[in-house]
C-alpha positions in Angstrom: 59.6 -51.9 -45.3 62.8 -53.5 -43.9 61.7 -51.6 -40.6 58.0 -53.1 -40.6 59.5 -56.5 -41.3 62.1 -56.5 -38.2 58.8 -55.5 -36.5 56.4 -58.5 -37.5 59.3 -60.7 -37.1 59.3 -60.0 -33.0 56.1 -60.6 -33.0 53.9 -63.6 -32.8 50.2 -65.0 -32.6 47.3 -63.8 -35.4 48.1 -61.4 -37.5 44.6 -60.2 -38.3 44.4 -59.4 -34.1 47.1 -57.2 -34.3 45.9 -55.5 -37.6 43.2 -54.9 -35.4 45.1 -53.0 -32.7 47.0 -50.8 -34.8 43.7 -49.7 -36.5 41.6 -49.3 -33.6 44.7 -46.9 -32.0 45.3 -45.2 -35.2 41.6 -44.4 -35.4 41.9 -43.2 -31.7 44.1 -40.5 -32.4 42.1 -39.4 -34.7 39.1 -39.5 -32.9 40.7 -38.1 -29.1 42.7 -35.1 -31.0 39.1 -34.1 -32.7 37.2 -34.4 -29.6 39.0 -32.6 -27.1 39.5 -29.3 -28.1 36.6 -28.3 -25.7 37.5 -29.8 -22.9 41.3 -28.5 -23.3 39.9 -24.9 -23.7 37.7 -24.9 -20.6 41.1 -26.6 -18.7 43.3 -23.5 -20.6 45.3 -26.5 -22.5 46.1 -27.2 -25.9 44.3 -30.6 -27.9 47.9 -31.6 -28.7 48.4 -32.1 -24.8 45.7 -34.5 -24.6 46.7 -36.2 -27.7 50.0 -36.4 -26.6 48.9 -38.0 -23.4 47.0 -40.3 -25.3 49.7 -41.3 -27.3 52.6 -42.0 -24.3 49.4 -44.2 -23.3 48.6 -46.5 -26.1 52.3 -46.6 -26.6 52.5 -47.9 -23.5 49.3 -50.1 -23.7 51.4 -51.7 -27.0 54.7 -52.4 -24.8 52.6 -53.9 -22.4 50.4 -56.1 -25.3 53.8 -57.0 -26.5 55.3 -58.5 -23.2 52.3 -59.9 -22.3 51.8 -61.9 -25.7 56.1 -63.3 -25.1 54.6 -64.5 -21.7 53.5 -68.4 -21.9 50.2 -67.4 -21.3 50.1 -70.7 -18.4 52.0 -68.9 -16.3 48.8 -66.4 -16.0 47.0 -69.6 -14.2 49.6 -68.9 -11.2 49.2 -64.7 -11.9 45.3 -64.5 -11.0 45.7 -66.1 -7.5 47.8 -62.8 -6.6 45.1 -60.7 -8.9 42.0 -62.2 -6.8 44.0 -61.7 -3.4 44.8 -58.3 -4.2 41.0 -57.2 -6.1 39.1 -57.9 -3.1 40.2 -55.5 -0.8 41.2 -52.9 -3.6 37.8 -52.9 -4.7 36.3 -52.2 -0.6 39.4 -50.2 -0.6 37.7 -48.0 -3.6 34.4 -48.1 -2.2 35.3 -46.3 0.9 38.1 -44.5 0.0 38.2 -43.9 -3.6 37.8 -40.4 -5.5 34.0 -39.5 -5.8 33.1 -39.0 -9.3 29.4 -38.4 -10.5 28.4 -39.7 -7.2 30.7 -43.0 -7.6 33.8 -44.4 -5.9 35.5 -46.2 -9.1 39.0 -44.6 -9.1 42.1 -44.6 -6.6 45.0 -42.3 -7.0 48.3 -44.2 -7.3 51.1 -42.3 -5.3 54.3 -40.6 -6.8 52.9 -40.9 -10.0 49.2 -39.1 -9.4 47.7 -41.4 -12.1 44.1 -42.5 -11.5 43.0 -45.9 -11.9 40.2 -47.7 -11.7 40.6 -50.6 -9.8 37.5 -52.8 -11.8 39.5 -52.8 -14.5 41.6 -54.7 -12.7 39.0 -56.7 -11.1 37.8 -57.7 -14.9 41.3 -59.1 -15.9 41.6 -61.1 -12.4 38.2 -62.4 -12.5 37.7 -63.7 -16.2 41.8 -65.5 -16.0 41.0 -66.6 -12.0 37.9 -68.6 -13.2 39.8 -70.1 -16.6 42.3 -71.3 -14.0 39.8 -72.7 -11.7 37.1 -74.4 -14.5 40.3 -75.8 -15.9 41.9 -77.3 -12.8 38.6 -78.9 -11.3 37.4 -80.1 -14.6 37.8 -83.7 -13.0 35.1 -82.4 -10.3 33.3 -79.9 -11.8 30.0 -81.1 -11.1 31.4 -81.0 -7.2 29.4 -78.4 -5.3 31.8 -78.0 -2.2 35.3 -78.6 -4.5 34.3 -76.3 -7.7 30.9 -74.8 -7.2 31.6 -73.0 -4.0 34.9 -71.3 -4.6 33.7 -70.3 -8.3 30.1 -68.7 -7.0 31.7 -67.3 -4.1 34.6 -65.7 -6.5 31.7 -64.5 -8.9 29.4 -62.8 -6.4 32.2 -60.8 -4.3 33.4 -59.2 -7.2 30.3 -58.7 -8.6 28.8 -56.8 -5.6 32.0 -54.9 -4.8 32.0 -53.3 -8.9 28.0 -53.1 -9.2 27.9 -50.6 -5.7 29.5 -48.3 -8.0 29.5 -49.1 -11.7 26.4 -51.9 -12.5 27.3 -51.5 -15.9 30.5 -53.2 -15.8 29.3 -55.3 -13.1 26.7 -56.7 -15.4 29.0 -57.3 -18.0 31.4 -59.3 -16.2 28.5 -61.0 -14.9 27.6 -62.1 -18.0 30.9 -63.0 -19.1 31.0 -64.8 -16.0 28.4 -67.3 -17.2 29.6 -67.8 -20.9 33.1 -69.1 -19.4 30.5 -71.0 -16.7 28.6 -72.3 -19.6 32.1 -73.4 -21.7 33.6 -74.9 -18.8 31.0 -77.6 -18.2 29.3 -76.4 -14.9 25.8 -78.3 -14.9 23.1 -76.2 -15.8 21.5 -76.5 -12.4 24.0 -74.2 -10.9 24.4 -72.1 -13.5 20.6 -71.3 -12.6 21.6 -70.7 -9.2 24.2 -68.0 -10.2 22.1 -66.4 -12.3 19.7 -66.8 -9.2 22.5 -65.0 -6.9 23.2 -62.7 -9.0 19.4 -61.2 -10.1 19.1 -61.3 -6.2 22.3 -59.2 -5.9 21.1 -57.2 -8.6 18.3 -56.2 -7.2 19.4 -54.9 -4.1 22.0 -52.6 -5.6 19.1 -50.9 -7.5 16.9 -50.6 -5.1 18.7 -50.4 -1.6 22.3 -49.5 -3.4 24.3 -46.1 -2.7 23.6 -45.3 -6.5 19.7 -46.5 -6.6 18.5 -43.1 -7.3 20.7 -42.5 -10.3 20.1 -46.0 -11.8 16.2 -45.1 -11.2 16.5 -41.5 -13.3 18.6 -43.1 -16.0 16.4 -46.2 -16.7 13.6 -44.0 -16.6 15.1 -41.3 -19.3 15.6 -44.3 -21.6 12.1 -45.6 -20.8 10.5 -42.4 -20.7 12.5 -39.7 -22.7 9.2 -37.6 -23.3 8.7 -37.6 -19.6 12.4 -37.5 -18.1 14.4 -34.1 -17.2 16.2 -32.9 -20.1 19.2 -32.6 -18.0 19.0 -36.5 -17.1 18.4 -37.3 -21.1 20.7 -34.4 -22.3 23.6 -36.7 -23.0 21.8 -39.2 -24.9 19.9 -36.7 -27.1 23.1 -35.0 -27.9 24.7 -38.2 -29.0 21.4 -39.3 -31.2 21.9 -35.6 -33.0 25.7 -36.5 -33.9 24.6 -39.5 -35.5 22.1 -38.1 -36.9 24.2 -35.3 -38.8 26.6 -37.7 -39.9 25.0 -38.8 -42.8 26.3 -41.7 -44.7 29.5 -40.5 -45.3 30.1 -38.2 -42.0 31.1 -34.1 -42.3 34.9 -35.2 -42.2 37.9 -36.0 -40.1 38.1 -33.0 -37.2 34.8 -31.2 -38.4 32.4 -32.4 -35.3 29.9 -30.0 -34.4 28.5 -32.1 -31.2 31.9 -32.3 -29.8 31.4 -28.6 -28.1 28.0 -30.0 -26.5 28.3 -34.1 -25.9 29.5 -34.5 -22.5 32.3 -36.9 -23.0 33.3 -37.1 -26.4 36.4 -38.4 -26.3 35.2 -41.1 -24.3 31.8 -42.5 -23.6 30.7 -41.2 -26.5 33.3 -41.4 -28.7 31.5 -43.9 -31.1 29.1 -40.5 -32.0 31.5 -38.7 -32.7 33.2 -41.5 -34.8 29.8 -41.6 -36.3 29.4 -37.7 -36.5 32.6 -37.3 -38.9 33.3 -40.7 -40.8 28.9 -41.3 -41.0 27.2 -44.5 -41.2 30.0 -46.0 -43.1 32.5 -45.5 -40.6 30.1 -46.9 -37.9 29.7 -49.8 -39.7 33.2 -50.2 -40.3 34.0 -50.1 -37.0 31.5 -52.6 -36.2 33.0 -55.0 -38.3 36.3 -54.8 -37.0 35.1 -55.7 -33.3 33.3 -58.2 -35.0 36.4 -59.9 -36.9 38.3 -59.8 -34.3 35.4 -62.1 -32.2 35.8 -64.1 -35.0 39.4 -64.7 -35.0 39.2 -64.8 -31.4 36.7 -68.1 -31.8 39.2 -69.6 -34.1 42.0 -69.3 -31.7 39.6 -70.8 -28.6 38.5 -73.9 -30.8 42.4 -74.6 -32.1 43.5 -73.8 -28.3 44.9 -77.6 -27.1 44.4 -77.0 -23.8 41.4 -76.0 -21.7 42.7 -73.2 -19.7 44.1 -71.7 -23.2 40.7 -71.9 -24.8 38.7 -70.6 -21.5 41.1 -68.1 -21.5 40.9 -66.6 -25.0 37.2 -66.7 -24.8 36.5 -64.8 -21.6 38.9 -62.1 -22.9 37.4 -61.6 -25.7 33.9 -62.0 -24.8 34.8 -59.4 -22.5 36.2 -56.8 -24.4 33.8 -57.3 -27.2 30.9 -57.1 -25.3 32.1 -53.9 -23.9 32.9 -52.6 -27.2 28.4 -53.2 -28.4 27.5 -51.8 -24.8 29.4 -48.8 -25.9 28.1 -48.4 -29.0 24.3 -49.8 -27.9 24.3 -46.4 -26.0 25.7 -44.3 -28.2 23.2 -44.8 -30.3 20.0 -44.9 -28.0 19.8 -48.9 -27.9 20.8 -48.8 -24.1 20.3 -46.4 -20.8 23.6 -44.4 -20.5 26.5 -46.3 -18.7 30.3 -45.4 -18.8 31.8 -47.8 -20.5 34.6 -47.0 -22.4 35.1 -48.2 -26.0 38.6 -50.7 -25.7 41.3 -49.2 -27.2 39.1 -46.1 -29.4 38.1 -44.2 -25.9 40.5 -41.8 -24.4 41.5 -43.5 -21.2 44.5 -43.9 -18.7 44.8 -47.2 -17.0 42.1 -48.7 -18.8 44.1 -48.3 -21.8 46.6 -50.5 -20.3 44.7 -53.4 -19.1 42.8 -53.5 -22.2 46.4 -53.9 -24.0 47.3 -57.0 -21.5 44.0 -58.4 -22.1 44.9 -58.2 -26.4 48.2 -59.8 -25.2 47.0 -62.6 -23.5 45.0 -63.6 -26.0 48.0 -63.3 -28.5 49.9 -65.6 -26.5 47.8 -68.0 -26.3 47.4 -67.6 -30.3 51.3 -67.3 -30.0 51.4 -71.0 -28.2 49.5 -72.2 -30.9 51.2 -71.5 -33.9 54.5 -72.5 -32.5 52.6 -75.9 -31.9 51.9 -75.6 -36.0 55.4 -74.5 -36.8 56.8 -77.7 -35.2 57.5 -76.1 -31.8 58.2 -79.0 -29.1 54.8 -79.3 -26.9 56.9 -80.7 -24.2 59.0 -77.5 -23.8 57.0 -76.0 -21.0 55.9 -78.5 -18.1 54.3 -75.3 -16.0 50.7 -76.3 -17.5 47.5 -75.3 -15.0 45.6 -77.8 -16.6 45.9 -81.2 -18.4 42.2 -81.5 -20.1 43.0 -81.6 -23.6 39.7 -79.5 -24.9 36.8 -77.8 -23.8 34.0 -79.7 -24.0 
């Protein structure tokens, strides 16, 4: 106990947040080391190689949650100028040259190191802090169209047509993020409507005149149309829909998946079946709830924030990450046409594993700065603000 105390006692911001991450990694462990004994036979590997992989990342992911949440999350106001000058080009760069998988250019190779990494991961954390920066430091003239409208749109809609040329589901979700931190940040409803405008037109070229169009066409049309679509095209979601539906209420038991040998991706996209598969319905709805608590406790933390950027902050983040986490799930489950998106911080993953973790950290410093405010902590201490609007409105 004397051990888990020294522990707590380094760390700061909610308590119920972090709870949150050591259940969500603990339960993917679980889950990875059950799901890829499949994929480690047809590679001639062991499970324990993958899980071990797993494991030096979400170690990693917790190192980098932990010196991310001892940052003053104000000095991350300053970070995404250097994020959105570097995303641009790294997202043309992975258009063009980026490794080709299923017929999309998301990933670059980092040298030396021969990880992979997909660079709208990136793009997600640079976007959502970049516009808290930016909503925060032109509150005075948010209603400017050449001074705050401009540079915010234009920052929306690059990114947003550089991920969606290759992955529309993240795209989308960032979009819509996009507009909740638009929405919070007191941008006149007029051009919010004019986003939303940009963006449907955007939209609907990538799906009809896009690199991608004809897979966005066969998957919308399986989920439409299952009774008409080639089995091939519906085969992962019909494999997912039997997983859950063998689960029962209960589940067949840690490590007894049946589906894992037939889902494509079980360890991943479609790790919530699995989940689903061995703990059943309750487990599901357990994991549910988590995601769900920790929106909550996320809210609390953007409505105590005392400072705008803090509060725009916190919520982008988490709308992010738990909106990701229902997309997942949606699909899993047959409410949504088959993306891949990764559930945060459950799915086996590399890189997104460790921008997930910063984007946990962030959040936990800004819950950090606000319980040292509580505890007496001088507000004074740090000048280095990016914004002086004491709330949201």
């Amino acid at each position: 106990m004397s051990v888990i105390n020294q522990v707590l006692s380094k760390t700061k911001g909610d308590r119920w947040i972090w709870l949150i991450v050591i259940l969500l990694s603990v339960w993917s462990l679980l889950a990875v080391y059950s799901s890829t004994g499949t994929i480690a036979y047809k590679n001639d590997k062991s499970a324990e190689q993958y899980l071990i992989k797993h494991l030096v990342m979400i170690a990693g992911g917790l190192a980098l949650m932990y010196f991310s949440h001892k940052l003053d999350y104000r000095y991350y106001g300053g970070i995404s100028k250097v994020l959105m000058i570097l995303t641009i080009p790294l997202l043309l760069y992975t258009l063009i040259f980026g490794n080709q998988v299923n017929e999309a250019n998301r990933w670059v190779t980092i040298p030396v190191i021969n990880q992979t990494f997909q660079t709208s991961d990136l793009a997600k954390l640079a976007l959502i802090t970049f516009l808290a920066r930016t909503l925060t430091k032109k509150q005075e003239r948010i209603k400017d169209v050449k001074q705050a409208f401009l540079p915010i749109m234009g920052s929306v809609s690059a990114v947003f047509i550089l991920i969606a040329l290759a992955n529309l589901s993240t795209a989308l979700m960032l979009f819509g993020v996009s507009i909740l931190l638009l929405i919070i940040g007191r941008i006149s409803i007029k051009q919010i409507l004019i986003v939303c405008l940009a963006g449907a037109v955007l939209l609907t070229g990538v799906i009809f005149l896009g690199p991608r169009r004809k897979t966005y066409a066969s998957r919308i049309e399986a989920y439409m149309h299952p009774e008409k679509a080639d089995p091939d095209k519906s085969f992962q979601a019909n494999q997912s829909k039997i997983a859950i539906a063998t689960g029962g209420f209960l589940g067949k038991g840690p490590g007894n998946s049946t589906q894992r040998n037939f889902l494509p991706h079980p360890y991943s996209d479609f790790v919530y079946a699995l989940i689903i598969e061995e703990y059943g319905l309750m487990g599901g709805i357990v994991l549910v709830i988590i995601y769900l608590v920790f929106l909550y406790r996320c809210i609390l933390i953007v409505t105590a924030s005392p400072k705008a950027f803090g509060a725009l902050l916190a919520a982008g983040l988490s709308f992010s990450l738990t909106i990701q986490a229902f997309a997942n799930m949606a699909v899993a489950v047959g409410l949504g046409p088959v993306t891949g998106v990764p559930l945060p911080l459950v799915s086996m993953g590399g890189t997104s594993i460790l921008f997930t973790s910063v984007a946990f950290g962030i959040i936990l410093s800004v819950s950090r700065d606000i319980e040292e405010k509580k505890n007496g902590g001088d507000p004074d201490e740090k000048k280095v603000v990016v914004g002086e609007i004491p709330a949201v409105g």
